[in-house]
mmJSON file of the N, C-alpha and C atoms, coordinates in Angstrom:
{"data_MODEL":{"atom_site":{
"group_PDB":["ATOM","ATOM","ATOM","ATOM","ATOM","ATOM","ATOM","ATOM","ATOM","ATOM","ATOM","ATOM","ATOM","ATOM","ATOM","ATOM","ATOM","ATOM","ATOM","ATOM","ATOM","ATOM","ATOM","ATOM","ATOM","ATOM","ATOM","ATOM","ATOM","ATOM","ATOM","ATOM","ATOM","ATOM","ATOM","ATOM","ATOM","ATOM","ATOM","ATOM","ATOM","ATOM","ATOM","ATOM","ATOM","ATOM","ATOM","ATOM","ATOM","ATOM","ATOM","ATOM","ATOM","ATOM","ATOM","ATOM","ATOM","ATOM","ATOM","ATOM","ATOM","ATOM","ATOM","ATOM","ATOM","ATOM","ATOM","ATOM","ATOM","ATOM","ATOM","ATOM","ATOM","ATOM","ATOM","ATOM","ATOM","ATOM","ATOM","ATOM","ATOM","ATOM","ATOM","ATOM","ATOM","ATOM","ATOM","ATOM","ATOM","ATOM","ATOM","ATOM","ATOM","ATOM","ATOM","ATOM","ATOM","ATOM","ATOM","ATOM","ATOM","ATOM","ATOM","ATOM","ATOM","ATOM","ATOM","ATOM","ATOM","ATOM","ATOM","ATOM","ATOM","ATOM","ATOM","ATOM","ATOM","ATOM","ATOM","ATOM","ATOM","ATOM","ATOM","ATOM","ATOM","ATOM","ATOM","ATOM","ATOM","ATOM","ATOM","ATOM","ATOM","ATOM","ATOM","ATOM","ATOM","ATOM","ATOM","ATOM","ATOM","ATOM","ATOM","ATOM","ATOM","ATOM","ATOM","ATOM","ATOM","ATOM","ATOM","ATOM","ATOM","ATOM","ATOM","ATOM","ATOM","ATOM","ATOM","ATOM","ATOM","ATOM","ATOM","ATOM","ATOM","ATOM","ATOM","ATOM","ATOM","ATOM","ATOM","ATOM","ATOM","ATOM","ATOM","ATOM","ATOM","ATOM","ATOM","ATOM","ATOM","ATOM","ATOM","ATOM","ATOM","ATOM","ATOM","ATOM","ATOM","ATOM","ATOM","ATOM","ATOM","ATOM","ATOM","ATOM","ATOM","ATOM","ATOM","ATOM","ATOM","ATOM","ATOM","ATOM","ATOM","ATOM","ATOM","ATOM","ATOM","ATOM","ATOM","ATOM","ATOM","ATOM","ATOM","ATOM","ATOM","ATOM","ATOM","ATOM","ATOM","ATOM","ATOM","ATOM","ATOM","ATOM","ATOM","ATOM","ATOM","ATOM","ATOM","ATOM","ATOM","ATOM","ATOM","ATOM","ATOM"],
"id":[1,2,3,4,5,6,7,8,9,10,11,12,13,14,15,16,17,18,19,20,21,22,23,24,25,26,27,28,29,30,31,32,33,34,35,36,37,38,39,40,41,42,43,44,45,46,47,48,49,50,51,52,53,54,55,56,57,58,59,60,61,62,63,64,65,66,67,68,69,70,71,72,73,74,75,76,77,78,79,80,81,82,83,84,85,86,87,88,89,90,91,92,93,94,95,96,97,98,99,100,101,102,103,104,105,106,107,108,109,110,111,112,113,114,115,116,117,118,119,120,121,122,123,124,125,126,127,128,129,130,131,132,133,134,135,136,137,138,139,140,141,142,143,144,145,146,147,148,149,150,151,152,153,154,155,156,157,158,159,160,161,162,163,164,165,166,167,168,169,170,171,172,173,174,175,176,177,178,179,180,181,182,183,184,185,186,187,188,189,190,191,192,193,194,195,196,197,198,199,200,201,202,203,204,205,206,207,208,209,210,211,212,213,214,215,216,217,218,219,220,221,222,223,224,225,226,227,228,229,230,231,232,233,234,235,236,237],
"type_symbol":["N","C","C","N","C","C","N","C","C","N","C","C","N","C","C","N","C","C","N","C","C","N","C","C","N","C","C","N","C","C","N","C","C","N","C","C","N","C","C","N","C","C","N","C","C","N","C","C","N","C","C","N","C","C","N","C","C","N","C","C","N","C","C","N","C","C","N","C","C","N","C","C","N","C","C","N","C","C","N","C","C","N","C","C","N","C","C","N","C","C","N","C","C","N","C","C","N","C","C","N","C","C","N","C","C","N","C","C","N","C","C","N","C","C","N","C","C","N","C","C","N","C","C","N","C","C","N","C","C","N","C","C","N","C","C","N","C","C","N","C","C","N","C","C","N","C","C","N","C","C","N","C","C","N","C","C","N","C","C","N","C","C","N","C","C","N","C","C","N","C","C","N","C","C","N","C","C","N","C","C","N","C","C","N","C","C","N","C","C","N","C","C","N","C","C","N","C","C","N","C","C","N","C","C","N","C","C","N","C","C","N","C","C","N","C","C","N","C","C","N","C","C","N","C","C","N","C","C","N","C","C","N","C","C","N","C","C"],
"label_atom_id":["N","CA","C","N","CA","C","N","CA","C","N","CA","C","N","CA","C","N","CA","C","N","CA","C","N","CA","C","N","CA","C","N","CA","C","N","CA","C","N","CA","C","N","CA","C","N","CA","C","N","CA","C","N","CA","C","N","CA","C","N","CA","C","N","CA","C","N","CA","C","N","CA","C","N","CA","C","N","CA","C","N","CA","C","N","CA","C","N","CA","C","N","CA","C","N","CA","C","N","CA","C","N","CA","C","N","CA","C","N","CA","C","N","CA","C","N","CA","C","N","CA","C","N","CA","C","N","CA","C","N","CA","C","N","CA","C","N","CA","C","N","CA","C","N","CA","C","N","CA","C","N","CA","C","N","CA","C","N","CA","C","N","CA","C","N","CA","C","N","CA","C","N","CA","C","N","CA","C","N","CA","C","N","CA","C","N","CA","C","N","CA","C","N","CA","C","N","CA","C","N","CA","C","N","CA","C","N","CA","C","N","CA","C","N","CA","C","N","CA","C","N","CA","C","N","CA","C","N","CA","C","N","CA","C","N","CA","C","N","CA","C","N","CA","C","N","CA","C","N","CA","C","N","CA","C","N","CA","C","N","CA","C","N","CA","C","N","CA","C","N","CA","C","N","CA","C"],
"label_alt_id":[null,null,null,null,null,null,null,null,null,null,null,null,null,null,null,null,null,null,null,null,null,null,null,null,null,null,null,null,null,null,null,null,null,null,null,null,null,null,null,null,null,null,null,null,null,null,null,null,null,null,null,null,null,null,null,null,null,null,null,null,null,null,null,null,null,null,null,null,null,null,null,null,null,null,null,null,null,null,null,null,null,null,null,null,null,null,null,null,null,null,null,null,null,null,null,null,null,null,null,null,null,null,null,null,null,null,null,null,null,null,null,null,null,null,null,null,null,null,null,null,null,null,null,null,null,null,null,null,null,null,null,null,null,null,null,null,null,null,null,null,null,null,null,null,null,null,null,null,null,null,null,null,null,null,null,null,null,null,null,null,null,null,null,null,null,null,null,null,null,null,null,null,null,null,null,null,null,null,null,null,null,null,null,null,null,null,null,null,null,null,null,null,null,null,null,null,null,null,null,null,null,null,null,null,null,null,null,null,null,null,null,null,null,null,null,null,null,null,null,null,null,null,null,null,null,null,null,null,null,null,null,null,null,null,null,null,null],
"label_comp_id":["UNK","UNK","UNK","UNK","UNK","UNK","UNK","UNK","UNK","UNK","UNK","UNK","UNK","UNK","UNK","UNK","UNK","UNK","UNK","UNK","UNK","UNK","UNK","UNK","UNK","UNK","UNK","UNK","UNK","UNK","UNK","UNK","UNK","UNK","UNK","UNK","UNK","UNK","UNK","UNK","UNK","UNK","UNK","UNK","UNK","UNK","UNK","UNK","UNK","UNK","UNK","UNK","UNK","UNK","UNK","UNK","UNK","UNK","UNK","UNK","UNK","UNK","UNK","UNK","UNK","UNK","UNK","UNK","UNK","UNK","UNK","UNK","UNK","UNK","UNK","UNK","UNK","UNK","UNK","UNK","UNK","UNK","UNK","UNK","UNK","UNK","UNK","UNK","UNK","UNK","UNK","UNK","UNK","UNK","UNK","UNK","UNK","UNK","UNK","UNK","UNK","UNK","UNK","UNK","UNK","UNK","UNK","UNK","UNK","UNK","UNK","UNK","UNK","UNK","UNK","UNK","UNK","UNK","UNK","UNK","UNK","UNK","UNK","UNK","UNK","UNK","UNK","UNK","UNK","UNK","UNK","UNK","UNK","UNK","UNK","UNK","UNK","UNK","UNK","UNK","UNK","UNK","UNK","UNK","UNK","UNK","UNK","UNK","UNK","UNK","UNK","UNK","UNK","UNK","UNK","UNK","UNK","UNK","UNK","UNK","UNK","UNK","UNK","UNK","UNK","UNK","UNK","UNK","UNK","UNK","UNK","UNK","UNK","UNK","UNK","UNK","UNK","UNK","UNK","UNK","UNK","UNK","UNK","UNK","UNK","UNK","UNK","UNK","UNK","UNK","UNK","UNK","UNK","UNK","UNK","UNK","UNK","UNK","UNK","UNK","UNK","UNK","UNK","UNK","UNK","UNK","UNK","UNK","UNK","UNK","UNK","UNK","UNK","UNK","UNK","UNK","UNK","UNK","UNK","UNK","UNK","UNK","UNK","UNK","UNK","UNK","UNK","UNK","UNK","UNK","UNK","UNK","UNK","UNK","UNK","UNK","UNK"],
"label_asym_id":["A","A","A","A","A","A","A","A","A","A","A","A","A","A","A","A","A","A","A","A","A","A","A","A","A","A","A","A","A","A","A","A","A","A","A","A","A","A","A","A","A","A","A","A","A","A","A","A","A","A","A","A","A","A","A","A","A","A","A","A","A","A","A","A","A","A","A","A","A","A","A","A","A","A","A","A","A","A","A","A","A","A","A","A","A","A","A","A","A","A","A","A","A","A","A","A","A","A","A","A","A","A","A","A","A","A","A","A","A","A","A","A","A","A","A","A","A","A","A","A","A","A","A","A","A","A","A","A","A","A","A","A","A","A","A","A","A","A","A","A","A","A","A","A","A","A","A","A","A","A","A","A","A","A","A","A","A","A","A","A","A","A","A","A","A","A","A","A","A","A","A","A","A","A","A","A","A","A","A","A","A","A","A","A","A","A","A","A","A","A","A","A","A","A","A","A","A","A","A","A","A","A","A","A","A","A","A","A","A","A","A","A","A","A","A","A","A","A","A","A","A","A","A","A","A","A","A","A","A","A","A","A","A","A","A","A","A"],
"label_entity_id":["1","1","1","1","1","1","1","1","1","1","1","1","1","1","1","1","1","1","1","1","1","1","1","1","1","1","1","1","1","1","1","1","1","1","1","1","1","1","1","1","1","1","1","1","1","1","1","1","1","1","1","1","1","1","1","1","1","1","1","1","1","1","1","1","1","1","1","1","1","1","1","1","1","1","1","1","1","1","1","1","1","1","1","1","1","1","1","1","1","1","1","1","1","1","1","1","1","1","1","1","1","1","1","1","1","1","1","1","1","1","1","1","1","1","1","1","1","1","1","1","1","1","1","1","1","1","1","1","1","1","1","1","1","1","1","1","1","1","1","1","1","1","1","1","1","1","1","1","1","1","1","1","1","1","1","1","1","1","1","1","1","1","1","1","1","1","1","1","1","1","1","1","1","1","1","1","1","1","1","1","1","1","1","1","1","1","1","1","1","1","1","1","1","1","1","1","1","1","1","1","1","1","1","1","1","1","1","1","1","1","1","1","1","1","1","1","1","1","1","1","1","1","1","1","1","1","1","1","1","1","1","1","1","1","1","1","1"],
"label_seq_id":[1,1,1,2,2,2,3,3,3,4,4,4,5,5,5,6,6,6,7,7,7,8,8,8,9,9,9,10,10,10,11,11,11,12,12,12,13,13,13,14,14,14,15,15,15,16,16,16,17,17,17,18,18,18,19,19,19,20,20,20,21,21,21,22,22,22,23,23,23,24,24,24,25,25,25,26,26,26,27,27,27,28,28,28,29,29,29,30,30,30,31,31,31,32,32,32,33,33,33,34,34,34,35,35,35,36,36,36,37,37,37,38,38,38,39,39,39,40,40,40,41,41,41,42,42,42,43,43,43,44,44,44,45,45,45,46,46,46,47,47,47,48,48,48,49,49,49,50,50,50,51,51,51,52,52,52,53,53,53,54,54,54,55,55,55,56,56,56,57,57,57,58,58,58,59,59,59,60,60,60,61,61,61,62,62,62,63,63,63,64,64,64,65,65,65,66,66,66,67,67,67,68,68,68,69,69,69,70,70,70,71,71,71,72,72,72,73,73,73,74,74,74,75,75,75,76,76,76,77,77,77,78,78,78,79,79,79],
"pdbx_PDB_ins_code":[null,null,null,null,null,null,null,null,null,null,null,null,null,null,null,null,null,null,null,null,null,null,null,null,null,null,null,null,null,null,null,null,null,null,null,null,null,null,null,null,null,null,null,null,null,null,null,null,null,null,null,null,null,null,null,null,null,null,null,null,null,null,null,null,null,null,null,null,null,null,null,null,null,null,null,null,null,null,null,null,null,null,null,null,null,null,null,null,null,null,null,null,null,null,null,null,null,null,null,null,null,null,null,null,null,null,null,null,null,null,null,null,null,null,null,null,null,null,null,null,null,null,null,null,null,null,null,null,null,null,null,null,null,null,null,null,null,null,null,null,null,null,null,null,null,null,null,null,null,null,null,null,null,null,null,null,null,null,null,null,null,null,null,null,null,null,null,null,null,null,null,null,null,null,null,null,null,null,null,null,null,null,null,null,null,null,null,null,null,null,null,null,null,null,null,null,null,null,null,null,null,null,null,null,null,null,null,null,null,null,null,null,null,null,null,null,null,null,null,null,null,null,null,null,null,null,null,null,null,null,null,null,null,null,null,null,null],
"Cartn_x":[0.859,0.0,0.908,0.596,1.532,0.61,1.975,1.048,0.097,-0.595,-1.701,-2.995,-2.853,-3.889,-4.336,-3.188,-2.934,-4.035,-3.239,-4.138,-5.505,-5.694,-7.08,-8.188,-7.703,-8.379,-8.535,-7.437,-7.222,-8.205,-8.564,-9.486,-10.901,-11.38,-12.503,-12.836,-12.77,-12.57,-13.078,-11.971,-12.075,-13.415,-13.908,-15.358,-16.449,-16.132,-17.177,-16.975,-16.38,-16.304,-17.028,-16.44,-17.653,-18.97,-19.137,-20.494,-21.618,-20.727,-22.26,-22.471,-21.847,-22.682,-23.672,-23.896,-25.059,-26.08,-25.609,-26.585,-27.195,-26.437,-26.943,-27.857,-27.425,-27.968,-29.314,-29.854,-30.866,-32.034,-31.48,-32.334,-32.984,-33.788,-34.29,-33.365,-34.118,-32.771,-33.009,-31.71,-31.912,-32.087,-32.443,-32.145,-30.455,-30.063,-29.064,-28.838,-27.659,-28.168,-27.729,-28.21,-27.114,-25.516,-24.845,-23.631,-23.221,-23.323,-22.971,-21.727,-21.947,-21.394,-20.228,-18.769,-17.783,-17.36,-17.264,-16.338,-15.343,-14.59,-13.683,-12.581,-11.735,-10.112,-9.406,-8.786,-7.181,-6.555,-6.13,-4.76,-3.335,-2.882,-1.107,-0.443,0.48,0.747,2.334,2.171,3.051,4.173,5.251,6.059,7.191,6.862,7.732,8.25,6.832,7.013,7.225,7.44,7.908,8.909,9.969,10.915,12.407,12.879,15.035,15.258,16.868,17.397,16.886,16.134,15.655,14.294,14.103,12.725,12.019,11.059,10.849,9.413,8.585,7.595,6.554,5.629,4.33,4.366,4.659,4.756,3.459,2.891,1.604,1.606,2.555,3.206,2.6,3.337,2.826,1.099,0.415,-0.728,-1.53,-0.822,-1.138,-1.22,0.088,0.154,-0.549,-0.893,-1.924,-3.47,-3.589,-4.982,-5.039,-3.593,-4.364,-3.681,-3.484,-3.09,-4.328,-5.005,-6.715,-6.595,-5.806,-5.743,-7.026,-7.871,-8.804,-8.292,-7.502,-7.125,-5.363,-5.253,-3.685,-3.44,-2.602,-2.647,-1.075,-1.088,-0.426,0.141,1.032,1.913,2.746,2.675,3.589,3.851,5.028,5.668,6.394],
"Cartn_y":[-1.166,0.0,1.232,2.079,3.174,4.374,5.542,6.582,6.794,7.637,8.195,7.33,5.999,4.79,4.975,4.842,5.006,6.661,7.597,8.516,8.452,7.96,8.551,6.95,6.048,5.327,5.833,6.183,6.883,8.058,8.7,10.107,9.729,8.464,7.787,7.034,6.241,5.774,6.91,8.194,9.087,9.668,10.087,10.84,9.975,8.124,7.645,7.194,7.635,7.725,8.563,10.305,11.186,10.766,10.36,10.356,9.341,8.631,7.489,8.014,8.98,9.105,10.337,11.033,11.437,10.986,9.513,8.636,7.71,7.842,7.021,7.926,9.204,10.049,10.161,10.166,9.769,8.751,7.823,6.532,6.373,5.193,5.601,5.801,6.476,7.068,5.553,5.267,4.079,4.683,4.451,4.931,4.746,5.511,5.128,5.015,4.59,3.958,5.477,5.595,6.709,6.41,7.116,6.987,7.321,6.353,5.997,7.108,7.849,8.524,8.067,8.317,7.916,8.43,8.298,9.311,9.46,10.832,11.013,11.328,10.213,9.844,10.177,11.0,11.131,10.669,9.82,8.997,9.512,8.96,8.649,7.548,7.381,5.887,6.32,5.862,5.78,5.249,4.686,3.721,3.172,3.516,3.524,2.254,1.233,-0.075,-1.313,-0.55,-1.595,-2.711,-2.535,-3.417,-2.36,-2.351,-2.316,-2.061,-1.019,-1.294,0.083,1.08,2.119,2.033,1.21,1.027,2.052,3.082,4.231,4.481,4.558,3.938,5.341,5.348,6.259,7.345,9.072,10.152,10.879,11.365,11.997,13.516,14.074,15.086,14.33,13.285,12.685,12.677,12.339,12.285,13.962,15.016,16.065,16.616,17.083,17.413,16.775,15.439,14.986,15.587,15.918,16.099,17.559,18.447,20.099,19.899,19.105,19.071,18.43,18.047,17.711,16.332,15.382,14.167,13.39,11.937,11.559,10.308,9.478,8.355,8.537,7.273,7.378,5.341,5.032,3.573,3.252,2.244,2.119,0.502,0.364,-1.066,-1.918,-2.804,-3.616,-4.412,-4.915,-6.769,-7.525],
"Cartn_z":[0.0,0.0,0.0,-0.656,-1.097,-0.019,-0.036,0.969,0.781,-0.66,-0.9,-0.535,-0.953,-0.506,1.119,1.659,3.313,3.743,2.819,3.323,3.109,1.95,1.36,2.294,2.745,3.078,4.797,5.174,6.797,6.914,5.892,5.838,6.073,4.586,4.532,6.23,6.358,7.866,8.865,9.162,9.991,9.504,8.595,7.809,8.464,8.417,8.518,10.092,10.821,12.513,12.668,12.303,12.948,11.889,11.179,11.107,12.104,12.115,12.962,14.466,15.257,16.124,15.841,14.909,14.394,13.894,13.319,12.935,14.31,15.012,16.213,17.385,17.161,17.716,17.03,16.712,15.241,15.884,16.415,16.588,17.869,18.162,19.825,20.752,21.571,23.096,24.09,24.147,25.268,26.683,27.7,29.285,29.687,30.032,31.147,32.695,33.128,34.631,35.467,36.274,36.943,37.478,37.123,37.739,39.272,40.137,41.249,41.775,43.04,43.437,44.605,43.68,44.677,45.412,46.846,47.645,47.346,47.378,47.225,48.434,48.402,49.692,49.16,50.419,50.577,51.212,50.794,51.833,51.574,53.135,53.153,53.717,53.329,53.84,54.772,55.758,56.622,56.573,56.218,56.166,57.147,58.262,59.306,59.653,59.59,60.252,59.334,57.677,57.051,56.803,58.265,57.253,57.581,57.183,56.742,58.621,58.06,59.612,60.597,59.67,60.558,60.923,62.359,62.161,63.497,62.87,63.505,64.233,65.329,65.836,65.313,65.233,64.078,65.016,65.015,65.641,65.644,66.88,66.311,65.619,65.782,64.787,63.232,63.306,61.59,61.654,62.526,62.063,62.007,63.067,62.831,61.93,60.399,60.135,58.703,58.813,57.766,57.592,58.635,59.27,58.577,59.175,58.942,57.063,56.256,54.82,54.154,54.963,54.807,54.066,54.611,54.579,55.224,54.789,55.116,55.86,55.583,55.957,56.188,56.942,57.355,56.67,55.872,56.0,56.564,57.346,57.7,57.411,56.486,55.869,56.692,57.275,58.404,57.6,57.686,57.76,58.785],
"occupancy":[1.0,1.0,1.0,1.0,1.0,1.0,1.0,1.0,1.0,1.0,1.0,1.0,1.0,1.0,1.0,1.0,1.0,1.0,1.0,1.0,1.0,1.0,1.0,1.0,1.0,1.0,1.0,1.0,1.0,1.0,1.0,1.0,1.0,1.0,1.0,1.0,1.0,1.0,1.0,1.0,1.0,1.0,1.0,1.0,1.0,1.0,1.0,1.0,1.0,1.0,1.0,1.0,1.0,1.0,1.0,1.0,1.0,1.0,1.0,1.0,1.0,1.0,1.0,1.0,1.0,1.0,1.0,1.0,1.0,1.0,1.0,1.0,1.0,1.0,1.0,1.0,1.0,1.0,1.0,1.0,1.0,1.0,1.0,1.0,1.0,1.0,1.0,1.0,1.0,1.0,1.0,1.0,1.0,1.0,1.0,1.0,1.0,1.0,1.0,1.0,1.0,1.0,1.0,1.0,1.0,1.0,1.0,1.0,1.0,1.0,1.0,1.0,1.0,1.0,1.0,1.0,1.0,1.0,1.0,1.0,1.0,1.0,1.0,1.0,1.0,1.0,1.0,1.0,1.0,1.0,1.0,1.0,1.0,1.0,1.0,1.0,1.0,1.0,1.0,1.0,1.0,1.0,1.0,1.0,1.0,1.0,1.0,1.0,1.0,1.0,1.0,1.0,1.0,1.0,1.0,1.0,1.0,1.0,1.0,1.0,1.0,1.0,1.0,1.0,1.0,1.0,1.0,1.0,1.0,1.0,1.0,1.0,1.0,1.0,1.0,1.0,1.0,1.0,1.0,1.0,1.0,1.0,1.0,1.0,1.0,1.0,1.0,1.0,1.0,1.0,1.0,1.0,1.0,1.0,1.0,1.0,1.0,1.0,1.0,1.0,1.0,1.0,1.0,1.0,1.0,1.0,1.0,1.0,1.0,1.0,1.0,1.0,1.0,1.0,1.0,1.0,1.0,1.0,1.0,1.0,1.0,1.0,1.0,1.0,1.0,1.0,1.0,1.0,1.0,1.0,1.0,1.0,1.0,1.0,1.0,1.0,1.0],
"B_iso_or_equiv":[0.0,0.0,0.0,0.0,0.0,0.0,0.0,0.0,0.0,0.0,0.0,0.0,0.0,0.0,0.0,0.0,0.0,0.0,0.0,0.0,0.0,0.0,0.0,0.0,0.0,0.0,0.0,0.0,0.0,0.0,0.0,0.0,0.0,0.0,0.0,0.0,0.0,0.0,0.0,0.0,0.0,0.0,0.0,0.0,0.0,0.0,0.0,0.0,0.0,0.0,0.0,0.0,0.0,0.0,0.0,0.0,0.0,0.0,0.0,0.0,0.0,0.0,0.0,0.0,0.0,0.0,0.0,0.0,0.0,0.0,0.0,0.0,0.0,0.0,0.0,0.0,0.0,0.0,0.0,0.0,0.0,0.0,0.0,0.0,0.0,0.0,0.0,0.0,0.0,0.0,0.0,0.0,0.0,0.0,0.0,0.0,0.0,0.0,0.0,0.0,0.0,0.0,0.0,0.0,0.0,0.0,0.0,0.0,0.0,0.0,0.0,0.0,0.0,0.0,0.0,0.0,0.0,0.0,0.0,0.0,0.0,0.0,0.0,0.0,0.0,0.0,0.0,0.0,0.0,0.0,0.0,0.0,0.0,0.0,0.0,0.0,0.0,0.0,0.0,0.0,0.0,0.0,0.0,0.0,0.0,0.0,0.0,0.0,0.0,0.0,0.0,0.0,0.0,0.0,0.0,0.0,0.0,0.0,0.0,0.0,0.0,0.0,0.0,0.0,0.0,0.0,0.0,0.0,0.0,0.0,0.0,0.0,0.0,0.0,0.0,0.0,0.0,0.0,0.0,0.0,0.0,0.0,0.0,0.0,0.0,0.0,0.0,0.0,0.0,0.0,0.0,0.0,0.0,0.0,0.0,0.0,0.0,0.0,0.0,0.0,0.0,0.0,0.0,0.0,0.0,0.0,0.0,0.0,0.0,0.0,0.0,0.0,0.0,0.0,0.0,0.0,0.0,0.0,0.0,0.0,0.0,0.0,0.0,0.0,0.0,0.0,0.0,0.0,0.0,0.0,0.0,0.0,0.0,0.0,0.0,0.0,0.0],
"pdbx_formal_charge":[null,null,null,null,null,null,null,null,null,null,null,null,null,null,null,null,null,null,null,null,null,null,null,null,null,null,null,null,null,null,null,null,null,null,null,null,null,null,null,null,null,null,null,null,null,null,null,null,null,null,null,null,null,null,null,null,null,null,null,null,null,null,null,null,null,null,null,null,null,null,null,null,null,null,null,null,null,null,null,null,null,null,null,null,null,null,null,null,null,null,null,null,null,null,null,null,null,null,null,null,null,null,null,null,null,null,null,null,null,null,null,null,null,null,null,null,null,null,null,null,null,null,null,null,null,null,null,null,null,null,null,null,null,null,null,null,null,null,null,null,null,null,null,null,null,null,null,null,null,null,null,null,null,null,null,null,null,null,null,null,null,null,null,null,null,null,null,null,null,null,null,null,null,null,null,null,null,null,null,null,null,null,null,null,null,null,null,null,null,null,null,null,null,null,null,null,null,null,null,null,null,null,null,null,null,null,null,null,null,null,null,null,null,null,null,null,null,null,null,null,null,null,null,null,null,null,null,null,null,null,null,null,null,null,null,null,null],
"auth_seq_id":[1,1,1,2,2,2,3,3,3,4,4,4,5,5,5,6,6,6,7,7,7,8,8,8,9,9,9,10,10,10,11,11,11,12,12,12,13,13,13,14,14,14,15,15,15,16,16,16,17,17,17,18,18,18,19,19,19,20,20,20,21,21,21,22,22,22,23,23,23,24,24,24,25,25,25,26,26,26,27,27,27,28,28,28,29,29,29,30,30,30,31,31,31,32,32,32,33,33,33,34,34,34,35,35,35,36,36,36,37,37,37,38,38,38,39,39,39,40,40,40,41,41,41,42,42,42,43,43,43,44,44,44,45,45,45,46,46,46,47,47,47,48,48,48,49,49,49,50,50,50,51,51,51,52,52,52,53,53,53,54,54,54,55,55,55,56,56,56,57,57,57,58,58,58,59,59,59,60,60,60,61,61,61,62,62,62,63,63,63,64,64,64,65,65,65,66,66,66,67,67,67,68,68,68,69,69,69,70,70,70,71,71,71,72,72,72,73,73,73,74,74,74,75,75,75,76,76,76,77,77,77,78,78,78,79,79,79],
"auth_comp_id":["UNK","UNK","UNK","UNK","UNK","UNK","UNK","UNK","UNK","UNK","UNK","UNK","UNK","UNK","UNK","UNK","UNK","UNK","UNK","UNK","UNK","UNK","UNK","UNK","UNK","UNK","UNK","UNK","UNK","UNK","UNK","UNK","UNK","UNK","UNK","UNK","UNK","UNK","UNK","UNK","UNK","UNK","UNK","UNK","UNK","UNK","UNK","UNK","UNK","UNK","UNK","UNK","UNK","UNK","UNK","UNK","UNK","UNK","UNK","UNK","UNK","UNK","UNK","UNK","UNK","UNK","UNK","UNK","UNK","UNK","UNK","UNK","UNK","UNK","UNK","UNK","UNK","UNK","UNK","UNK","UNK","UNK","UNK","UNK","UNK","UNK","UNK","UNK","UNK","UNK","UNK","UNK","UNK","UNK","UNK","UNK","UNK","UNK","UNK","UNK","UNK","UNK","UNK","UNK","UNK","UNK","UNK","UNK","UNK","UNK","UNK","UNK","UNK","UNK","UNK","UNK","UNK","UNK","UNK","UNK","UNK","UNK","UNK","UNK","UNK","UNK","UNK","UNK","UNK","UNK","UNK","UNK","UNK","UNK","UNK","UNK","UNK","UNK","UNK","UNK","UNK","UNK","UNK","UNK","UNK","UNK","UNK","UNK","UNK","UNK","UNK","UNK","UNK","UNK","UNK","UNK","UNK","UNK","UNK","UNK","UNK","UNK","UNK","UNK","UNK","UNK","UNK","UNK","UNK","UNK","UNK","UNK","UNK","UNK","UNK","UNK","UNK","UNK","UNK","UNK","UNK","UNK","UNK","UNK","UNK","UNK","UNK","UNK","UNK","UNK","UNK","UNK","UNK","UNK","UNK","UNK","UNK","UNK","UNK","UNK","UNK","UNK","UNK","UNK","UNK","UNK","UNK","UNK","UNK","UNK","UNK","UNK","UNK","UNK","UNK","UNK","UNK","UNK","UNK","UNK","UNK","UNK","UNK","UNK","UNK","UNK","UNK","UNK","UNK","UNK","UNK","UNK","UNK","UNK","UNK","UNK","UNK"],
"auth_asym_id":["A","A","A","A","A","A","A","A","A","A","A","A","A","A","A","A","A","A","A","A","A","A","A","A","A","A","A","A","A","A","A","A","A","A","A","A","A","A","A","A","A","A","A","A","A","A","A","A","A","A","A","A","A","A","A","A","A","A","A","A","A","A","A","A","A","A","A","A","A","A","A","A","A","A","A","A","A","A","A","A","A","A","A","A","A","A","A","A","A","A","A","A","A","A","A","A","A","A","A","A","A","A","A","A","A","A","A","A","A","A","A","A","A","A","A","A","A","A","A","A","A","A","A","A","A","A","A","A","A","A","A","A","A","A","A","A","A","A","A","A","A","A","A","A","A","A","A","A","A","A","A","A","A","A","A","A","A","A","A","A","A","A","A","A","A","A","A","A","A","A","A","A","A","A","A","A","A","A","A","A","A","A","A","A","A","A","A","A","A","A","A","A","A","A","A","A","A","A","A","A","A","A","A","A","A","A","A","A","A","A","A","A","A","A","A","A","A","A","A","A","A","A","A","A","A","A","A","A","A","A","A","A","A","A","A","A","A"],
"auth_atom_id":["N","CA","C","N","CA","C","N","CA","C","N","CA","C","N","CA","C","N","CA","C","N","CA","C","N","CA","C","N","CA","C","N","CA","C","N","CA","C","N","CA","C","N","CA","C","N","CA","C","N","CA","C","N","CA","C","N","CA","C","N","CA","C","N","CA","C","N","CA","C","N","CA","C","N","CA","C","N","CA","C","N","CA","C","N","CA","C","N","CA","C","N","CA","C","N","CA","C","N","CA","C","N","CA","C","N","CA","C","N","CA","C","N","CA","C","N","CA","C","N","CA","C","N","CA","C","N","CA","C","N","CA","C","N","CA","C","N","CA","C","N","CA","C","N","CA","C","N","CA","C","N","CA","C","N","CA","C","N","CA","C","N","CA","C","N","CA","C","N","CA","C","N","CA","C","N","CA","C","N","CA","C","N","CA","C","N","CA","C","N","CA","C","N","CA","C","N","CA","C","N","CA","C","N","CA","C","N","CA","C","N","CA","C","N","CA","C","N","CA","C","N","CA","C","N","CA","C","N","CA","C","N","CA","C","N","CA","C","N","CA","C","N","CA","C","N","CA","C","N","CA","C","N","CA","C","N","CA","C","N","CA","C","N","CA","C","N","CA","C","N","CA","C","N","CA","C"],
"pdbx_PDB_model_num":[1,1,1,1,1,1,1,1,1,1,1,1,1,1,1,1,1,1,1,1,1,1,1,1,1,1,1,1,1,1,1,1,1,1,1,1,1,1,1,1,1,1,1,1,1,1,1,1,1,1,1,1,1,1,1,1,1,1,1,1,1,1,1,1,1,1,1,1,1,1,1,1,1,1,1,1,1,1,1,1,1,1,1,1,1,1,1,1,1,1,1,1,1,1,1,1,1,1,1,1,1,1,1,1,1,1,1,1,1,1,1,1,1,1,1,1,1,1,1,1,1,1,1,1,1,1,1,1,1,1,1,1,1,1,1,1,1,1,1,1,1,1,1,1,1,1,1,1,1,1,1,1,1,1,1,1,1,1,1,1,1,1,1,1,1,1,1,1,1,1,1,1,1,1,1,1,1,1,1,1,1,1,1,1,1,1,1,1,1,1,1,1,1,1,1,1,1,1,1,1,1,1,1,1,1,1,1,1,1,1,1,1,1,1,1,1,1,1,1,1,1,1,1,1,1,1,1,1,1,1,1,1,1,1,1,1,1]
}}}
């Protein structure tokens, strides 16, 4: 397939994309469901108690300053 083919078939294609949702727009309206409302979280994750050789016990300074940065959750990862 040579360029011009490439284009002129890449154009056709793109013409007949935008067209069908006008044609679909056209036809009966189906219902849709409502979209379910997610809360929206902010988390942080702690990492103090994961593991290596600095192992550092959870400061409430750390949870303070989550709180006034308007953090919702704290998770906290152990092994």
């Amino acid at each position: 397939m040579d360029r011009r083919t490439f284009i002129r078939s890449g154009s056709a294609a793109a013409v007949a994309a935008l067209a069908l949702p006008a044609c679909r727009a056209s036809g009966p309206r189906v219902p849709t469901l409502a979209q379910p409302v997610i809360p929206r979280w902010r988390g942080f994750n702690l990492t103090e108690l994961t593991g290596g050789r600095q192992v550092r016990p959870f400061l409430e300074s750390d949870f303070e300053w989550m709180a006034d940065w308007g953090f919702d959750f704290a998770r906290l990862p152990m092994s």
